[in-house]
N, C-alpha and C positions, 0 to 999 in steps of 0.2 A: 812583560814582553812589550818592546816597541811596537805602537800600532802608529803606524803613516798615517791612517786615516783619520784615526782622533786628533794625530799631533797639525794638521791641516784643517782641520773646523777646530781646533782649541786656537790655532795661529789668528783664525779668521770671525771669532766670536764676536767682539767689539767693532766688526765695519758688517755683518751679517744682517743685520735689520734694516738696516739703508738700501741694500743690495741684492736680497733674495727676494727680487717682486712675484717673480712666477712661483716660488715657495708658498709664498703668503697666501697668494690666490688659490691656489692646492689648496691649500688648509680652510680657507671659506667654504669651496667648492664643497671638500671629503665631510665638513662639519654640517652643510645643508643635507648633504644625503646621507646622511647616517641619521638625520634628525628627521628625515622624510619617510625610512623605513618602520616608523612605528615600535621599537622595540622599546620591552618592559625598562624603565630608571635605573642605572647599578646603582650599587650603594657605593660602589668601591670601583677606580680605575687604576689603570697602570699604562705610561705611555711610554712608549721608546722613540726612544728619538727626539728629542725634546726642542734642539735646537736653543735658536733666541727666546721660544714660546707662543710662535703663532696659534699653534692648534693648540698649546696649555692653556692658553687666555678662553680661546672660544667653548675649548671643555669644562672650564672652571664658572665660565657666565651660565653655560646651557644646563650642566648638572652640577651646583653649587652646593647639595645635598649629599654630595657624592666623596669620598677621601679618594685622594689623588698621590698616587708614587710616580712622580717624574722620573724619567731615566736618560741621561747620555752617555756615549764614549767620553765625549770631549769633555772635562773639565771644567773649561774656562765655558763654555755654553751652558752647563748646567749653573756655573756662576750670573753671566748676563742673563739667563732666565730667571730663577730666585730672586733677581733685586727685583723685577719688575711686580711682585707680589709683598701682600704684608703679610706679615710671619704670623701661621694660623697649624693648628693639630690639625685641620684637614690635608695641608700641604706637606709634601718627602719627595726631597730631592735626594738622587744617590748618583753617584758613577758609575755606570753599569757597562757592561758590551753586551748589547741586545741581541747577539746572536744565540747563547747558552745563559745569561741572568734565572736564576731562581726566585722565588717572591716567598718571605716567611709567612704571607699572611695571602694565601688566594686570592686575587681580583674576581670580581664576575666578568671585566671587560678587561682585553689587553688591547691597545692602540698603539696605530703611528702610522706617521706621514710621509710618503717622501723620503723612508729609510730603506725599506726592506730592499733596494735595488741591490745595497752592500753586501750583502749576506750570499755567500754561493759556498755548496747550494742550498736550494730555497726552502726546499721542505723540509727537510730534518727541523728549521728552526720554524716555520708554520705549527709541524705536530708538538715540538717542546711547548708551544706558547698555547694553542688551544689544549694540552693535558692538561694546565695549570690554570684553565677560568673556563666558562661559560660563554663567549663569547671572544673568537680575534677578528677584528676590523683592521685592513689598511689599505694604503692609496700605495702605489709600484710607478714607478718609470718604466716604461716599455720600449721594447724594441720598436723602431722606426724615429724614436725621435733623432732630433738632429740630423733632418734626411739633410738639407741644402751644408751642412760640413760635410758629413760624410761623403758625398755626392763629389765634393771637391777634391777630395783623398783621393776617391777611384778618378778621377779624370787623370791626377796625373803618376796612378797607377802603385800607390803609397797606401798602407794602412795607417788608419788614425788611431791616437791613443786612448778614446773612447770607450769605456768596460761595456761588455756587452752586458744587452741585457733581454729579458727576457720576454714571451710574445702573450699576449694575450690569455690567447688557448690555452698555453702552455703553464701561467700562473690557475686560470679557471684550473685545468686536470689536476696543477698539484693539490688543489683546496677541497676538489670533487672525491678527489680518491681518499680522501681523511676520516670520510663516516660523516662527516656533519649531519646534521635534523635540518636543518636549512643552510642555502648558499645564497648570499646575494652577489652580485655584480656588476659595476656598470666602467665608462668611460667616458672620459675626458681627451680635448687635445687644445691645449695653451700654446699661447705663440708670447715672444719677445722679438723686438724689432734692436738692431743691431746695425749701427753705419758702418760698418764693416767687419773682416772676420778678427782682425785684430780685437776690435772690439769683445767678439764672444769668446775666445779665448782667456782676453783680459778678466770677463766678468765671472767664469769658472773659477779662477787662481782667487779671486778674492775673495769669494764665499768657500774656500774650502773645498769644492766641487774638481780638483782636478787630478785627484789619483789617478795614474793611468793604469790600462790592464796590461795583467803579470806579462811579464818578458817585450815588452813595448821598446822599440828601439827608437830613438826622439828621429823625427824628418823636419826636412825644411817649412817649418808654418809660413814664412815669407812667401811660399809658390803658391798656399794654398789661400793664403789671406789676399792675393792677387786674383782669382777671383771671386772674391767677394767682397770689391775695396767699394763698391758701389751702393753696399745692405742689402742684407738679407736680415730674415724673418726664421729664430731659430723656436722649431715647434716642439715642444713637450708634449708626449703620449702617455696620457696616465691612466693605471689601471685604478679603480675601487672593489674590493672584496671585503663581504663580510660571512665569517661563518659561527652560526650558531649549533651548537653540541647537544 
């Protein structure tokens, strides 16, 4: 089945490391505090969402003891990922769709960065992943980011193509109501500076980032990049949750 969304970060695999800064810093951020919470070493991870391999490099430095199943939709990501390591039996790359994947061989940890905003809805694929290990960890995009675009939609009374996504609360309750033994979570909010909207627009299409949500009818971006031909500051809302089983 055609997925739009893998065929859009497979398009945009090989300009994606130059280009995903606020990506990159997610993945420092979610790898400091996952390494802040004190939890026992896996032996064994498995990450969705693989990308270029921001967060695979920081996984692979921090737990080098550990075998590692890489996972993308995209193809061509899970390609630009794999050349940047040397061919080792701790490392498995596969093509996966992180929403339903199976693992023949259990993780203790399932990870990922930056992806689960994809995934609607959210919790059917939270319980798939913590049934299959000991541990799900991930970092969410939250609703409120991208307030000064969206802000520009409603002034001139337009909705933007922006997928919604989901609020804080609302990720903590689906992870709360799962049974876990523990729940962490915490938050983040990253900003990108932007000399205009065209600009952020621009930097969406070229990382892959610009699926829009179902039934989206395209509006004039020219009215809306008129106000903000001057720069803005587009801020990312990031959730952190970890639960332990």
């Amino acid at each position: 089945m055609h997925n739009p969304i893998a065929t859009r970060f497979s398009d945009a695999a090989h300009r994606y490391e130059g280009l995903a800064h606020v990506q990159k810093q997610a993945a420092i951020e979610f790898d400091l505090w996952l390494a802040s919470l004190g939890l026992r070493a896996p032996d064994s991870i498995a990450e969705i969402g693989c990308g270029t391999g921001f967060f695979t490099r920081l996984l692979h430095q921090r737990y080098n003891s550990a075998a590692l199943c890489i996972t993308d939709v995209a193809p061509e990501m899970i390609e630009v990922c794999k050349a940047k390591f040397s061919p080792s039996d701790m490392l498995r790359f596969e093509v996966q769709d992180g929403r339903s994947l199976c693992f023949e061989t259990r993780p203790d940890w399932v990870l990922s960065t930056m992806c689960f905003q994809w995934f609607t809805p959210l919790k059917p694929v939270l319980r798939h992943h913590l049934a299959q290990s000991r541990l799900l960890a991930f970092s969410i995009m939250l609703d409120g980011s991208f307030a000064q675009w969206q802000a520009a939609h409603e002034r001139l009374g337009i909705s933007s193509g922006l997928r919604p996504l989901p609020s804080f609360d609302a990720v903590f309750d689906s992870c709360h109501t799962l049974g876990a033994n523990k729940l962490h979570s915490h938050r983040i909010s990253l900003a990108e500076a932007h000399p205009n909207g065209l600009s952020f627009a621009t930097s969406l299409r070229a990382i892959g980032a610009d699926q829009p949500k179902e039934n989206h009818q395209p509006v004039n971006l020219r009215a809306v990049c008129r106000q903000l031909e001057h720069g803005f500051s587009a801020n990312y809302e990031i959730g952190f949750f970890c639960i332990e089983r």
